[in-house]
C-alpha positions as CSV (number, residue, x, y, z in Angstrom):
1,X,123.3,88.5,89.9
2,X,120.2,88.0,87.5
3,X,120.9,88.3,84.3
4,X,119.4,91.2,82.0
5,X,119.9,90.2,78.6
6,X,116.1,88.7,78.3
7,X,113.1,90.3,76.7
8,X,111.8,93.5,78.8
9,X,108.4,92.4,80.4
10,X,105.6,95.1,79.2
11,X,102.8,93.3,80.7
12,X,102.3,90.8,84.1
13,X,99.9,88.1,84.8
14,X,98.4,87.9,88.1
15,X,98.2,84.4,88.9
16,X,95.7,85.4,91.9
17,X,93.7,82.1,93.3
18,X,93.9,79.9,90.0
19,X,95.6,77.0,92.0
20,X,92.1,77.6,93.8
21,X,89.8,76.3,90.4
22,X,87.3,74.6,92.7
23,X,86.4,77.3,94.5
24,X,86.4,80.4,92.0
25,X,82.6,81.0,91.7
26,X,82.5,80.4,95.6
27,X,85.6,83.0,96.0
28,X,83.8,85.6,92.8
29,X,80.4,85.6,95.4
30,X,82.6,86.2,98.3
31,X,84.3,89.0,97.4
32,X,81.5,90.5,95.3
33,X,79.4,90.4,98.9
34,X,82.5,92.0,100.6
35,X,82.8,94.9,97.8
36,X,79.1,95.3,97.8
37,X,78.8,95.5,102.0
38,X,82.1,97.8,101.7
39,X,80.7,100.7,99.2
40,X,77.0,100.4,101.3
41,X,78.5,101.1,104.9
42,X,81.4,103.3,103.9
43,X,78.4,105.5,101.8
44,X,76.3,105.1,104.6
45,X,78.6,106.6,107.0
46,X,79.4,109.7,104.7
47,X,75.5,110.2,104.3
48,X,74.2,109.9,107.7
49,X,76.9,112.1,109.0
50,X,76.5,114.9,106.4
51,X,73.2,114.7,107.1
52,X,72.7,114.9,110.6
53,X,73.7,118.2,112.4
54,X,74.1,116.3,115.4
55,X,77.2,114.4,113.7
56,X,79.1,117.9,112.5
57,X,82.0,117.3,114.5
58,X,85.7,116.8,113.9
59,X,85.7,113.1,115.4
60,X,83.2,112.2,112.9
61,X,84.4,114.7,110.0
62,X,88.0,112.4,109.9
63,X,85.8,108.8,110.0
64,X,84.0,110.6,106.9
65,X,87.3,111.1,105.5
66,X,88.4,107.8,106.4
67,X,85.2,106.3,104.8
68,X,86.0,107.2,101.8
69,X,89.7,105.9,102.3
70,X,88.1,102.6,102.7
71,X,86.0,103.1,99.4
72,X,88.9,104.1,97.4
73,X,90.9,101.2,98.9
74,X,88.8,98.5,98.0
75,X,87.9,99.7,94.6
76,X,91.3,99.8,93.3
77,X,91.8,95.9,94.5
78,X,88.8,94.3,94.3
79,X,86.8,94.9,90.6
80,X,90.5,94.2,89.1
81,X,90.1,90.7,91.3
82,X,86.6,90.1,90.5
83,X,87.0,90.7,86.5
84,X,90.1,88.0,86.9
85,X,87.9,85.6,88.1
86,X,85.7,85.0,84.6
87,X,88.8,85.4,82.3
88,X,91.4,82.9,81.5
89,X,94.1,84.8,81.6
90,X,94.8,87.3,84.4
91,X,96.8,89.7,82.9
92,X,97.7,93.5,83.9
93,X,99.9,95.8,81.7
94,X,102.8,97.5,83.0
95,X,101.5,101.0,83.6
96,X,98.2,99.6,85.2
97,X,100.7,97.9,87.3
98,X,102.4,100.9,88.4
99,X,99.0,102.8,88.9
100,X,97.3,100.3,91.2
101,X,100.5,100.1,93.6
102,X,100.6,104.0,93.5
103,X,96.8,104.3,94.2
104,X,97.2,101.3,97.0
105,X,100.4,102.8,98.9
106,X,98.4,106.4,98.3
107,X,95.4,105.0,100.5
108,X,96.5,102.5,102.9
109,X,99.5,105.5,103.7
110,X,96.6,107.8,104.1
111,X,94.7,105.3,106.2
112,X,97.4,105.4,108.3
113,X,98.1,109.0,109.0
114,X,94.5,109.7,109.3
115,X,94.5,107.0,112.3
116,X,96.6,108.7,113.5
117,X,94.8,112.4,113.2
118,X,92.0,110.3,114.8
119,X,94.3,109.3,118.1
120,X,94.8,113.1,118.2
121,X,91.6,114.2,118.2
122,X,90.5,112.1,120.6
123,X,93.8,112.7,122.9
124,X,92.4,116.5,122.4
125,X,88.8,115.8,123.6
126,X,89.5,113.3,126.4
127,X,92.0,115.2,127.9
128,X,91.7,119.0,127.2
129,X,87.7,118.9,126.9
130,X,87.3,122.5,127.5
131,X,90.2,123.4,124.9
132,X,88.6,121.0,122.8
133,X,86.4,123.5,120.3
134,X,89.5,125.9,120.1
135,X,91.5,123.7,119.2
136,X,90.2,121.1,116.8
137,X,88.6,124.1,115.0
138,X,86.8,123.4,111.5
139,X,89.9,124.9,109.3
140,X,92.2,122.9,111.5
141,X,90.5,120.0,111.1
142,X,90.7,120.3,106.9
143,X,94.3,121.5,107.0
144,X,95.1,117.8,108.7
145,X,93.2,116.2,106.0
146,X,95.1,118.2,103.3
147,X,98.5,117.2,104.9
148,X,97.2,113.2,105.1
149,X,96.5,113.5,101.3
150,X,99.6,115.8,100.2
151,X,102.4,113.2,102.0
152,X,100.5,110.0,101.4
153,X,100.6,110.7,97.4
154,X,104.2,112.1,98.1
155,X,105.6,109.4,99.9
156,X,103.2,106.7,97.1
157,X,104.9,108.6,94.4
158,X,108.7,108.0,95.9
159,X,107.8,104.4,96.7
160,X,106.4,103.6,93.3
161,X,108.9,105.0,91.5
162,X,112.0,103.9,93.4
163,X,109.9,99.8,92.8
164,X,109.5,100.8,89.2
165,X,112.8,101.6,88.7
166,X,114.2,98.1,88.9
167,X,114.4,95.4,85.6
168,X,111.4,93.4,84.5
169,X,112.7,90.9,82.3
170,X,111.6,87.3,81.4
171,X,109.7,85.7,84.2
172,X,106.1,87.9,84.6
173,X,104.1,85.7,86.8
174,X,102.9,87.5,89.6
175,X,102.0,85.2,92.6
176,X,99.1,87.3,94.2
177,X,95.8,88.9,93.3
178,X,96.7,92.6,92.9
179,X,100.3,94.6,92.2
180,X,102.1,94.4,95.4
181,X,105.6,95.4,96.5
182,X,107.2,92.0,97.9
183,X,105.6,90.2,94.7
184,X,106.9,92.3,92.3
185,X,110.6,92.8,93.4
186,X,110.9,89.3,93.1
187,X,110.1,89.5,89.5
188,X,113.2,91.9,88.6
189,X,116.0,90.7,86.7
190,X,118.0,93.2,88.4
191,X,119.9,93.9,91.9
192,X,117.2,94.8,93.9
193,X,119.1,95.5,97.8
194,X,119.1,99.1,97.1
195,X,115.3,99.5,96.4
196,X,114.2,97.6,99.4
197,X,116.5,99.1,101.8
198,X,114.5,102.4,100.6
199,X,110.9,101.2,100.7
200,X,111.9,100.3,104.7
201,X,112.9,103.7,105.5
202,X,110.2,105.4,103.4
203,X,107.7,102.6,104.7
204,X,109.9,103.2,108.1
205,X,109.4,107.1,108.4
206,X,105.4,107.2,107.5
207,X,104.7,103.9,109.5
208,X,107.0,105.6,112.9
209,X,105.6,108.8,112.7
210,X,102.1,107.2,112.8
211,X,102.4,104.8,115.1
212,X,104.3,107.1,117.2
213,X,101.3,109.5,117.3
214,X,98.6,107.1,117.9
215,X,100.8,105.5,120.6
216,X,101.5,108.5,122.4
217,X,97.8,109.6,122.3
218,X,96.2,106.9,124.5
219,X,99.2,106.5,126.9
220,X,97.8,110.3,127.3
221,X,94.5,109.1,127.2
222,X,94.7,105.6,129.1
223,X,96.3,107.8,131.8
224,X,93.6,110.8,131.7
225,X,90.6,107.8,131.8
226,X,92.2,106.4,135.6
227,X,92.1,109.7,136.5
228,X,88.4,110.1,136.7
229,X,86.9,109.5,140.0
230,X,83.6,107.5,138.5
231,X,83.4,104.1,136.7
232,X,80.7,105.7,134.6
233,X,82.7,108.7,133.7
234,X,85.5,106.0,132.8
235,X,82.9,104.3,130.5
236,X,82.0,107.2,128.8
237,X,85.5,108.1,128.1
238,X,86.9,104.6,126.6
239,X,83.6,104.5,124.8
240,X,84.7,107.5,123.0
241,X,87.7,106.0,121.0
242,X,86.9,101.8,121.9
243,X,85.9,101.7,117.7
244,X,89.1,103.7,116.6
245,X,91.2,101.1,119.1
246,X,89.6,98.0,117.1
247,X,90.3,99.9,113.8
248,X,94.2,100.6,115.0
249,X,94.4,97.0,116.2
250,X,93.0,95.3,112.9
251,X,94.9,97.5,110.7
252,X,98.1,98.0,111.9
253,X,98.0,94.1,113.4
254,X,97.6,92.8,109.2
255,X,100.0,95.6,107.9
256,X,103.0,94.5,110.5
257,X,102.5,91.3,109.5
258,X,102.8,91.6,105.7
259,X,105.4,94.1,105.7
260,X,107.4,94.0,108.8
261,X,107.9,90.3,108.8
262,X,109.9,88.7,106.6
263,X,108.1,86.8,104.0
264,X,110.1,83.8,104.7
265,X,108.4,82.9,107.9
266,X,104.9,82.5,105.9
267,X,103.4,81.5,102.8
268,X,102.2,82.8,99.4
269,X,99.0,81.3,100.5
270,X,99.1,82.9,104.0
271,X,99.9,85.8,102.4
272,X,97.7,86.5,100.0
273,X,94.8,85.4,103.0
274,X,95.9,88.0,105.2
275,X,95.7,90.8,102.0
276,X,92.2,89.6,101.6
277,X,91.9,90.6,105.2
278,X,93.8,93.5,104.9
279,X,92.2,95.3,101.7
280,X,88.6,93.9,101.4
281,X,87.5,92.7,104.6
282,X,88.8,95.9,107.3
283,X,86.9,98.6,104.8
284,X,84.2,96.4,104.8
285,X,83.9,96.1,108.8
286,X,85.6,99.2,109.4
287,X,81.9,101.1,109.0
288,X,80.3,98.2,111.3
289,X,82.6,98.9,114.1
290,X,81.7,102.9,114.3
291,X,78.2,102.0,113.7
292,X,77.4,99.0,115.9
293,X,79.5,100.5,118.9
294,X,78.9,104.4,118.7
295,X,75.2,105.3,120.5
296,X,75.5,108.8,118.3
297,X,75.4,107.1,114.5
298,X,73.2,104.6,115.8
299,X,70.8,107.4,116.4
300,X,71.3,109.2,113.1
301,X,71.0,106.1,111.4
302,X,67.4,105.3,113.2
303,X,66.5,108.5,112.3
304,X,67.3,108.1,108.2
305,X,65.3,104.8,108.8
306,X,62.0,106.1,110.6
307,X,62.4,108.9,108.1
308,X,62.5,106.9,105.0
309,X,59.8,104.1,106.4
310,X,57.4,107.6,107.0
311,X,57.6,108.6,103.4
312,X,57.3,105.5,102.1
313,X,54.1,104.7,104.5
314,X,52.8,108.6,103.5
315,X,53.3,107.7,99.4
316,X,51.2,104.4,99.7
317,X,48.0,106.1,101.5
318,X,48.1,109.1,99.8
């Protein structure tokens, strides 16, 4: 057992990439280009589709929603990084702790449910087309997004307070760039068993019931796509959810590997690689991969682009 007789920690200090020294302006640039690249697409996104009447639909009212996930995300990781970068001394009190794991666990639990709402929606319009507008109605479609924000800030708050429960004493070095569970645990000066048996079945019970949903939805949708008779008709089909596919893939691929295998197998440094991956650069692609492979924001895009390039041709000859 750790002992508990040392000073309480009130503060950490995030030892981020400072074995890295070379390469801090290079890694600054980087991250600023993927924080920059992540606010312009996930705003882009929310604009074009609030703005186009073509775009009011629930497919594209959850990506709005999910947009702004992405936002959120990466602003409560990536300034904190970024300031860390041009000060000596990376250091992050104990309440600023506790609010960017709450805020963190909030969104990437809400980025997970609302994944999930997605695999619905799509299971709804691929295979009950003609119940589709009944059923995905407008209110139905907010009281989903109500329910993804209400048990994501639930479950953050019962996860944050069950890690903040445990002894921080002595020893505050925390070896990665942001508050993160694993990191922080093994910072306590206290038995910690109990706490992460209960961030599994919390993590457990959001993660299943997620995963779950999204699985069932394109074994139902897989199996409704064979069923039409024309190639072309099986095109437009998987073309409907290919992006939200790559987004499930990417996002769920880094978040089983930093949670649901043990830490042992990898490390620190493979670790904090795959978070870079995992909180700055999937917000930041996320809006690329609905844009780039969806023919209907594509569109709406050219459109706020021919738009814009008129006025600015009609203000220089007037």
């Amino acid at each position: 057992m750790k002992g508990n007789n040392q000073t309480s920690v009130t503060e950490f200090i995030l030892l981020g990439f400072s074995d890295l020294s070379r390469l801090q302006s290079l890694l600054f640039i980087v991250f600023l280009v993927m924080y920059i690249l992540t606010l312009l697409g996930n705003i882009s996104i929310i604009t074009i589709v609030k703005t186009d009447p073509q775009l009011q639909t629930p497919m594209y009212y959850f990506l709005t929603n999910l947009s702004f996930v992405d936002i959120c995300y990466s602003s409560t990781i990536t300034p904190k990084a970024l300031v860390d970068f041009q000060v000596e001394e990376n250091t992050i009190s104990l309440l600023e702790c506790a609010t960017q794991l709450f805020m963190f666990i909030t969104l990437a639990a809400a980025e997970c449910l609302l994944l999930a709402t997605m695999a619905y929606d799509r299971y709804v319009a691929i295979c009950n087309p003609l119940h589709y507008p009944v059923v995905m109605t407008r209110r139905v479609c907010i009281q989903f997004v109500i329910v993804v924000y209400m048990v994501s800030t639930v479950y953050s708050l019962m996860q944050t307070v069950n890690i903040f429960s445990v002894t921080f004493c002595g020893f505050n070095e925390i070896n990665h760039f942001y508050c993160d569970v694993d990191p922080l645990l093994k910072l306590s000066c206290s038995v910690t068993f109990a706490n992460k048996v209960v961030f599994s079945i919390l993590a457990g019970m959001v993660g299943f019931l997620a995963v779950t949903a999204i699985v069932l939805s394109y074994i139902l949708i897989i199996s409704a796509i064979l069923r039409i008779q024309s190639s072309e008709g099986r095109r437009k089909a998987f073309s409907t959810c290919a992006s939200h596919f790559i987004t499930v893939i990417l996002f769920f691929g880094t978040l089983i590997f930093i949670y649901v295998i043990p830490s042992s197998y990898f490390s620190p440094n493979t670790n904090r690689v795959v978070s870079v991956i995992y909180t700055m650069v999937i917000p930041m692609v996320n809006p690329m991969i609905y844009s780039l492979r969806n023919k209907d924001v594509k569109q709406a895009l050219r459109k706020v682009l021919e738009k814009k390039c008129f006025c600015h041709t009609k203000n220089f000859f007037s």
